[in-house]
N, C-alpha and C positions, 0 to 999 in steps of 0.2 A: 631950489624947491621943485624945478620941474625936475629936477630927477628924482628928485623924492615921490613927488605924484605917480611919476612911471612906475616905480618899482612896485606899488602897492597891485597895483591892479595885473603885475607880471606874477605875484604870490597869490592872486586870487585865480589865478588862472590857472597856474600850476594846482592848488590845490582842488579846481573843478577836476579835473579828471580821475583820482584819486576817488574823491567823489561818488565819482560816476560809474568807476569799475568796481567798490563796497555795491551799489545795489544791484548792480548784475552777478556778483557771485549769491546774493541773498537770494535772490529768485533763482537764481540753479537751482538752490539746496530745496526750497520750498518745493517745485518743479520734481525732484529727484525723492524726495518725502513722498508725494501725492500718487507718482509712478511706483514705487515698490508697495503701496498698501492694495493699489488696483490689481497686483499681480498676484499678490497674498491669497484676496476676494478668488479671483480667476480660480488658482489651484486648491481653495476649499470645496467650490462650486465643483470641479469637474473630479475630485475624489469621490463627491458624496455622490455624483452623477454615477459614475462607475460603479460603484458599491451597490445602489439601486438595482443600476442594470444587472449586474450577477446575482442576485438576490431573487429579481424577477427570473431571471434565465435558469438558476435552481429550481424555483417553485415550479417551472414551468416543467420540467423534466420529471419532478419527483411526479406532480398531476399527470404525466402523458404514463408515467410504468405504471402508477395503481389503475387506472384507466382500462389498461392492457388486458388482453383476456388469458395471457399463459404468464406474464413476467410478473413479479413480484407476490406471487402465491402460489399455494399448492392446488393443485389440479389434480382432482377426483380419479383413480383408477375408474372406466368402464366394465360394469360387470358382465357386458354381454361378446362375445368372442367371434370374431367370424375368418372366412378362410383365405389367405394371404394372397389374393391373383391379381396379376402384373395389370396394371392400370390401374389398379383399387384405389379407391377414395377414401374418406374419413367417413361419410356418409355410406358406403358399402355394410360399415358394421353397425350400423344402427338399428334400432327394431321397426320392422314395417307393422304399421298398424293395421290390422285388415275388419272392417265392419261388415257384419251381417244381418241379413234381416231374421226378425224372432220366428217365423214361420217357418222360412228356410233351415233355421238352425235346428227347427224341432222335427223336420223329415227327416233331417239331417241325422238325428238321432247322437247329435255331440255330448259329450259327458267327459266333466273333468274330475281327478283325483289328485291329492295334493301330492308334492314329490318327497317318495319315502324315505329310508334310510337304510344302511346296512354294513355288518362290520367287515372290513376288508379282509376277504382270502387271505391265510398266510402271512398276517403284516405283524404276527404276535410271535411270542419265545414257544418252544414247543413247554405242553405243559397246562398251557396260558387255558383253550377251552375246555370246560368242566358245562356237567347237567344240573337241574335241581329243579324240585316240584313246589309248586308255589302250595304257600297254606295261605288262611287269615293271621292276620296280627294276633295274638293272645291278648294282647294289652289294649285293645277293643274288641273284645270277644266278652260277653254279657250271658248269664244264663236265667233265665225265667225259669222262678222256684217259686211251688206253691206251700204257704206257711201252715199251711192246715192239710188235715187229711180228709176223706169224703169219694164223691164221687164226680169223676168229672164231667161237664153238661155239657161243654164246646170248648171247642179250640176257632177261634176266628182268625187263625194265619196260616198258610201252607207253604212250602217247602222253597225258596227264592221271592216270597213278598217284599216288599220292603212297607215297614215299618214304620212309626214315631213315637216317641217316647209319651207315656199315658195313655199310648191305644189299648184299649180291652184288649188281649191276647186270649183269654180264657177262662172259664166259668165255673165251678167248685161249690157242689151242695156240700154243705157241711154243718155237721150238729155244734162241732166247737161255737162257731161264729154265731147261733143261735143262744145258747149257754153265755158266750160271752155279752150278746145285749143284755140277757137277760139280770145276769149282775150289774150290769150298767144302769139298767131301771132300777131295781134294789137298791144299788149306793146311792142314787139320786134319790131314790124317798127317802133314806135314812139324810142323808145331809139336808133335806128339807124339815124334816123331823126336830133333827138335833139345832137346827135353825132358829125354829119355833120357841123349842123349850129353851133357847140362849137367851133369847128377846125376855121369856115371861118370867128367866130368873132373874136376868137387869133388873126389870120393872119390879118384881116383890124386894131386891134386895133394898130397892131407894126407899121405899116406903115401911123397911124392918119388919118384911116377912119371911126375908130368905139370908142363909149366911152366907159370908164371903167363901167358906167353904165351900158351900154348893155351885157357887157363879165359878167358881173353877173348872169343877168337874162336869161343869153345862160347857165350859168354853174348851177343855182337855178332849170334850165327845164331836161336838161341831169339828176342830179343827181336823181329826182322826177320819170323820166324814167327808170330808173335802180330799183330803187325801186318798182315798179309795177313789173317791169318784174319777180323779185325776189319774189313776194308774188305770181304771177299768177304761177310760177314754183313751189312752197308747194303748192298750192292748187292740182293741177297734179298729184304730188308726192302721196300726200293723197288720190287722187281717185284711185290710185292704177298705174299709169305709171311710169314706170324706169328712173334713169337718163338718162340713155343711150337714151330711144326711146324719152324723152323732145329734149334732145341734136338735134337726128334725124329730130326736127318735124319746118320744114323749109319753109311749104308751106300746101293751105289750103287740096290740093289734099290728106295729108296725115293725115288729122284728121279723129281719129274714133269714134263710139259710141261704143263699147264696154268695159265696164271695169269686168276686173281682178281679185277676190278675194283667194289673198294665204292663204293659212293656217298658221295662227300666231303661230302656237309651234305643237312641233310634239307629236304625241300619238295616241289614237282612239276614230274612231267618235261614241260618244254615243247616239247623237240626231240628225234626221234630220229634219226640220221646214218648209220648200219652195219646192215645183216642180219644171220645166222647163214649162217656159207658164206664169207662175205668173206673174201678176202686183204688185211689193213690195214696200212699202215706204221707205224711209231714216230710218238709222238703227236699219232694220229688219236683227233679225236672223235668220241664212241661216244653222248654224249647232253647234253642240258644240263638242269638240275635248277635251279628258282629256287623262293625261297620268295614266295609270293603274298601272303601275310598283310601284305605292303603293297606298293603299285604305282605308277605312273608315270602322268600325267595329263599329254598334251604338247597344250598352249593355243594359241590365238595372240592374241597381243598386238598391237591396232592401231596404226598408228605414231603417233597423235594420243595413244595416252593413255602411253608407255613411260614419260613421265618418272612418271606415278602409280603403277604398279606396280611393286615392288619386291620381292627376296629379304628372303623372313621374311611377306611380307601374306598375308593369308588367302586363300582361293577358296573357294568352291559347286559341287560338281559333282550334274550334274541327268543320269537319262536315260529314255528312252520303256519301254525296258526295266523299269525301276522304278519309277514312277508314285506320285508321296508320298512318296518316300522322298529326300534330300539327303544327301550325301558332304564332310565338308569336309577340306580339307588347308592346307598350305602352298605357298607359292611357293619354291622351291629353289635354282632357276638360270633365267636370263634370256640366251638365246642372244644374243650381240655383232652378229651379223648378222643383215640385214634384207631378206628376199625382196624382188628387188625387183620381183616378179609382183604381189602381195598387198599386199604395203607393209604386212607382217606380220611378229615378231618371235616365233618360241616360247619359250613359258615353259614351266617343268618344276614342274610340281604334284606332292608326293609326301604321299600319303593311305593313311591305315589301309583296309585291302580285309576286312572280317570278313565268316567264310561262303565268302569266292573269290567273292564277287557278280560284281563286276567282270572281264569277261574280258577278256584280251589281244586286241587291237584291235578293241574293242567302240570308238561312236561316242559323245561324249557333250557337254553344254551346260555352260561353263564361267563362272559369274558370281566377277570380281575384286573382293573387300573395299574394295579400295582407291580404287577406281571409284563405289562407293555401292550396290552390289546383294548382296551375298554373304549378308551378315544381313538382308536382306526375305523374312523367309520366314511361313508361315502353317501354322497345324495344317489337318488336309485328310482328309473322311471321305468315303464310298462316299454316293451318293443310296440304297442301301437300309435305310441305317442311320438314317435320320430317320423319322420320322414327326409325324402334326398331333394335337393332342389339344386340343381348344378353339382359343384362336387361338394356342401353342406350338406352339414345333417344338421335339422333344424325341428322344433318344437312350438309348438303355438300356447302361450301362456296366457290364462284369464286374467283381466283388470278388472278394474272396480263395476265397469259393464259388461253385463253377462253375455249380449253379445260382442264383443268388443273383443278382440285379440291379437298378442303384439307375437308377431315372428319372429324367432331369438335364435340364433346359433347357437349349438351345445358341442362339446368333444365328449366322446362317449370312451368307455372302454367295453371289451370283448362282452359279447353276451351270455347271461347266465340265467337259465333256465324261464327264458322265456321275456328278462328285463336286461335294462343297460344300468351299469354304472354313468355317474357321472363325473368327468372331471374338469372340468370347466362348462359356465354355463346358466347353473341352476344351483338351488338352494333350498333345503330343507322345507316341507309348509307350502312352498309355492303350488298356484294348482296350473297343469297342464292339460290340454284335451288328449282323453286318449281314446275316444272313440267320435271318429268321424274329422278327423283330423285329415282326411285324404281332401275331402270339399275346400277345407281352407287352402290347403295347396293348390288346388286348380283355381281357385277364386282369385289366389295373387299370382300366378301363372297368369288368367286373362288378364289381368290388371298391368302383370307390369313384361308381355310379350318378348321373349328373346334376351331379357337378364335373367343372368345367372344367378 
């Protein structure tokens, strides 16, 4: 039996170790579970970290170029141009602003004009310049006719008035217009009359004293009367009397002879035709009215270029008169025949006139678009308007303060008759000084001593 005892407790012991090494591998694994999910954590964390940061490091980049003052936009050309010398800065071509005072500028005797225009020398097909004498429009051109004959008492407009439509233009004794009231009171009694007796045949006929025959011919005479009266009122109308003074005209005391002529449309008088005193017949003209504010440019067209110009192409109009300044229009009409003196075809240019610059048969230089000249044009200032200032030539341009003016570099071309072209610089409209322009120069001369 004692080896029996023994033996139990040798298999209890044997099996402790067995045991003992099951829960040591159990805690490995548990151990080795707990360690790979920490390292999972770890590299979610430090992806999304990453990702962050390049996110922020983008934003921060794309923020520093919009930021930037030349990198991710366009940048404005500078309109004003200066002279390329070794050291020059950014700030060399900028405009100096030079202020002056109002007292000084008015000794000064400064005065600006805005920067003209002019078509360039030579920049067209030969051919290309042609003349032409401006008219008015026809198709606002009005003439003031009087409807009656008689004699005439005034004319109240003279030769370049301008005008508005319903002004008195002039005055006309006439028998007609007298004649004509005077039927206008006659129809009006008679349709007062034939009034009366329509009423008092109604009335007898209700009480079967009159027959329906009669209430006819009372109502066939009234309506007859109204109608007169109605034509002798346009006739009135048409000799030039108002609603209002027909309404007024109640008795023979108030008939006149004179009639009225307004001005049918407003503009200016280009012709005058009658005196005061004349004996004039029925529809003579007493004046003709057109409006100027746009006018008539009659070209000619060489016979080499007809097939290039055409209704609808542009034109240039130039004249000595205006010096820098250019007109442009349209081409309108293209006359079918062809002088055959000139071996010339007119063409009918119609252009805006603002101001009335343009006067009726004024002479003028006509460059056709279609031809290759119309748009060679160039900005165009006065020779007093420049001046040297180192090796610049430079120009003093007004701002929105009159005394107030910015120094601009220009590049000019060769002088002509007394102006520069421009060709860098300046722009159309713009106004420059062109008298007394030397003051401003020595003004920035002391100001800014020994720059060029």
């Amino acid at each position: 039996m004692s080896n029996t005892t023994e033996e139990k407790p040798e298999k209890h012991d044997a099996a402790a170790p067995d045991s003992s090494v099951t829960l040591k591998s159990g805690s490995e694994k548990v151990i080795t579970r707990s360690t790979s999910r920490k390292t999972n954590r770890t590299a979610i964390v430090a992806i999304v970290a990453v990702v962050a940061m390049t996110a922020g490091v983008i934003l921060a980049w794309l923020f520093w170029r919009s930021g930037s003052g030349s990198a991710g936009r366009p940048v404005p050309t500078p309109r004003n141009i200066g002279a390329e010398q070794p050291g020059s800065t950014a700030s060399s071509t900028e405009e100096a602003i030079i202020a002056i005072d109002p007292e000084a500028a008015t000794r000064a005797g400064i005065k600006t004009e805005p920067v003209g225009e002019a078509l360039l020398a030579g920049s067209g097909m030969p051919g290309q310049a042609s003349t032409g004498v401006v008219q008015a429009n026809a198709y606002r051109t009005t003439p003031l006719v009087s409807v009656v004959g008689g004699i005439l008492r005034r004319v109240n407009a003279e030769l370049g008035q301008s005008v508005s439509r319903g002004q008195t233009m002039a005055v006309v004794f006439s028998e007609a217009l007298a004649m004509a009231q005077s039927r206008y009171l006659n129809a009006t009694a008679e349709l007062d009359e034939y009034h009366k007796h329509h009423v008092r045949t109604v009335r007898l006929l209700e009480i079967g004293a009159a027959s329906r025959e009669e209430l006819e011919q009372a109502t066939t005479k009234l309506k007859t009367a109204e109608s007169e009266v109605a034509s002798q009122r346009q006739r009135l109308m048409l000799l030039g009397l108002s609603a209002r003074r027909i309404a007024q005209l109640n008795s023979p005391s108030q008939v006149s002879s004179e009639v009225s002529l307004p001005a049918p449309v407003s503009g200016t008088v280009i012709s005058r035709a009658a005196n005061p005193g004349e004996v004039i017949a029925a529809d003579k003209e007493i004046l003709r009215i057109a409006d100027l504010s746009s006018v008539w440019v009659m070209g000619q067209v060489y016979e080499k270029d007809l097939g290039k110009v055409v209704v609808g192409s542009g034109a240039s109009i130039t004249s000595d008169t205006y010096p820098g300044r250019v007109f442009r229009g349209r081409v309108s009409y293209i006359d079918p025949t062809l002088d055959p003196a000139t071996r010339t075809a007119q063409a009918r240019i119609e252009l805006a006139n603002p101001g009335q610059v343009l006067k009726i048969g004024m002479f003028v230089s006509v460059a056709f678009a279609a031809l290759g000249g119309a748009e060679s044009t160039t900005p165009l200032i006065l020779k007093g308007a420049v001046q040297n200032i180192g090796h610049r030539q430079v120009v003093f341009v007004e701002t929105r303060n009159a005394t107030v003016f910015a120094m601009r570099p220009v590049k000019l071309g060769p002088e002509m008759n007394g102006q520069y072209p421009v060709i860098e610089g300046l722009v159309v409209g713009e106004r420059v000084v062109t008298e007394g322009s030397f003051l401003l120069r020595a003004e920035w001369l002391k100001l800014n001593p020994g720059r060029p």
